[in-house]
Structures are given as C-alpha cells and as structure tokens.
C-alpha positions as semicolon CSV with decimal commas, in nm:
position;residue;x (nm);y (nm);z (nm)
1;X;0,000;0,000;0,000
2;X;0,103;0,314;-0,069
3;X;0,178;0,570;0,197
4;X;0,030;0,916;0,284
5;X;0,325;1,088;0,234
6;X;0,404;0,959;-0,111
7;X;0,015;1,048;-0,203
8;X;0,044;1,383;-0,050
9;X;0,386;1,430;-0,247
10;X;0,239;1,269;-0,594
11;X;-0,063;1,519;-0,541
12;X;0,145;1,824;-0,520
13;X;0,377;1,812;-0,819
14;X;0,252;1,710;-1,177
15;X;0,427;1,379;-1,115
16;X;0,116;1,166;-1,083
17;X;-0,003;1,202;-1,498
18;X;0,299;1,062;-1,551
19;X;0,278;0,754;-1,328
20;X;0,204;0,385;-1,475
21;X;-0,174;0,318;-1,467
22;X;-0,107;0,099;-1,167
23;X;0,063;0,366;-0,936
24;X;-0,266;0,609;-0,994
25;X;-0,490;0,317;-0,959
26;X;-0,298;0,294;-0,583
27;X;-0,331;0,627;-0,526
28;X;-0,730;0,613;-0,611
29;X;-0,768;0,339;-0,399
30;X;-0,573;0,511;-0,103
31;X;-0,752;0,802;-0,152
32;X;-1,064;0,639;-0,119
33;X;-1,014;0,496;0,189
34;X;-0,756;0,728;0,375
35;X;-0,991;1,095;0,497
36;X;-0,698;1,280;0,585
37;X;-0,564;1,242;0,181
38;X;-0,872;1,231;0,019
39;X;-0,889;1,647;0,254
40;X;-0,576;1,714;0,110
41;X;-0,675;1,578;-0,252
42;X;-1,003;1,836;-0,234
43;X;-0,834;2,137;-0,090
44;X;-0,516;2,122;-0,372
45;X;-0,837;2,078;-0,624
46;X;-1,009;2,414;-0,538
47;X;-0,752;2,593;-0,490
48;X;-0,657;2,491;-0,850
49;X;-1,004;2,559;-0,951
50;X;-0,968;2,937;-0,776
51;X;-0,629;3,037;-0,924
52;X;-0,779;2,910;-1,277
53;X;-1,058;3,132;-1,230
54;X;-0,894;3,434;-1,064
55;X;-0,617;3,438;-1,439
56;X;-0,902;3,423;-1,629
57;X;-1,082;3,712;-1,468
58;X;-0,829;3,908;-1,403
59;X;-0,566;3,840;-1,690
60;X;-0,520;4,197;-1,780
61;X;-0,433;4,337;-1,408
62;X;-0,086;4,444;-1,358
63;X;-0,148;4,420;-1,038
64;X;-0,251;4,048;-0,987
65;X;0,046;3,931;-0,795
66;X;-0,001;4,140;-0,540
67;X;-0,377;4,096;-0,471
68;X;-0,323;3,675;-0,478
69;X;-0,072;3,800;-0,245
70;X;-0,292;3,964;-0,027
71;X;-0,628;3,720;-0,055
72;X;-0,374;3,366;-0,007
73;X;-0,263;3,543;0,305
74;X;-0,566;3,650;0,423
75;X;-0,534;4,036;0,455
C-alpha cells in the first residue's frame, strides 16, 4: 500500500499524470479509503479551480500578484 506521504507528495507536483496506470490506480484506492488524503486531494483541487478562475478574470491586471498576495494570506 502506498503511503500518505508519497500520495500527499504525488498530489502536489505534476508527477502523478505521468505515473504507470497501476501507481494512480494505488493512489485512487488510497484516496478512497484514507480521509486525511482524500482532505488534502479536495483542498489542492479548489484551490486549482480558484487560481484558474482568478487568471481568467483578471488576466489583464498588472497588479494580480499582489492581490493573490494579499487574498492567499488572508489580509
């Protein structure tokens, strides 16, 4: 089985696309029954999801950086 910390490290980088179709079957199945990964797997989703949808609202604004800045830190 695989562990947490090599599904929290596949999940983070763009390494897990290029895993064998048995390695992201594992980490499916681990997902499914491990709640702490499956958080983790959820939370890295919308925050994709956000970022997506703050570049294409705001792909003009010069000053971009510095309001992701301000929102990811909470000010």
């Amino acid at each position: 089985m695989i562990s947490c910390k090599n599904v929290a490290k596949l999940l983070m980088s763009d390494e897990l696309q290029a895993q064998t179709w048995w390695k992201r079957m594992e980490v499916r199945l681990h997902l499914a029954m491990c709640k702490f990964c499956s958080r983790l797997a959820r939370q890295l989703e919308q925050l994709h999801s956000g970022v997506r949808q703050m570049g294409e609202q705001d792909e003009a604004d010069p000053n971009l950086e510095e309001r992701l800045i301000r929102r990811l830190s909470g000010k």
